[in-house]
C-alpha positions, 0 to 999 in steps of 0.5 A: 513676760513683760521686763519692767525698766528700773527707775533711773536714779533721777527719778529718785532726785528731790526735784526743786525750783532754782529759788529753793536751790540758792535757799538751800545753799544759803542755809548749808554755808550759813548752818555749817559756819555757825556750827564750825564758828560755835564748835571751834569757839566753845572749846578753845573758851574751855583751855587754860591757854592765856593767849585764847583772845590773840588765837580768837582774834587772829581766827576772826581776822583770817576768817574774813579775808578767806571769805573776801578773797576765795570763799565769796568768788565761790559762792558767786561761781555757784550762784551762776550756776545756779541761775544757768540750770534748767528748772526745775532741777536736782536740789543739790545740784548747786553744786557740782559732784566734785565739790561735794566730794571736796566737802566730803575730803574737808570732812575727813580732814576737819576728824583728822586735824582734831586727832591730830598732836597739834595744839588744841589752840591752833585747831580750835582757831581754824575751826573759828576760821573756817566758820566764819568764812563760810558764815561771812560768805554766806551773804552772796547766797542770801542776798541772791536768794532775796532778789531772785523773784525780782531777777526771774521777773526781769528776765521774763519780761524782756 
């Protein structure tokens, strides 16, 4: 009797090319800040608070510098990573297994923060900030996506 060998779960990968890789990425931050920007949005428009517009700005504002200073320095470490990968790859290994598992703890703490007693105003801000990190961020992907075929074309030519 012959043993047949188990597939290996690589073979079970979606495979894809690199370009669809940085598309990928792109469209996860942009998709969950939005979704997070609009979540955190339409409730905190729904409370009785009077100093709503204050909460919203001061989201907004904290939103943008997370973005410049952490989340755009992340993005751009992922798009190197992106670049260096053999082709064609795992398409969500554009990211590493540890930062899928900081998603999944960000996840876990996004369901607790609305269980929480804090006040409603102050988790909605987050949510708005958060959201607009990633949106905001979000560009370093796109931008690298839209001149992928000009960076591959450069590079196979020298």
């Amino acid at each position: 009797m012959v043993s047949q060998k188990h597939p290996t779960p690589r073979k079970w990968m979606p495979a894809s090319c690199l370009k669809s890789q940085m598309l990928a990425a792109a469209i996860m931050w942009s998709l969950v800040g939005i979704f997070l920007f609009l979540r955190g949005l339409l409730h905190i428009i729904n409370l009785t608070d009077p100093y709503k517009p204050l909460w919203i700005s001061v989201a907004l504002v904290a939103g943008l510098f997370k973005a410049k200073v952490v989340l755009e320095k992340t993005a751009r470490k992922i798009v190197t990573r992106i670049s260096k990968r053999p082709e064609p790859s795992c398409l969500f290994g554009f990211m590493p297994s540890k930062s899928w598992l900081l998603i999944l703890g960000m996840i876990l703490l996004g369901i607790l923060l609305r269980k929480s007693p804090l006040n409603r105003s102050l988790v909605w801000s987050i949510y708005i900030a958060i959201g607009a990190a990633l949106f905001a961020s979000s560009r370093i992907f796109w931008m690298s996506w839209k001149r992928w075929k000009t960076i591959g074309e450069s590079s196979a030519k020298n």
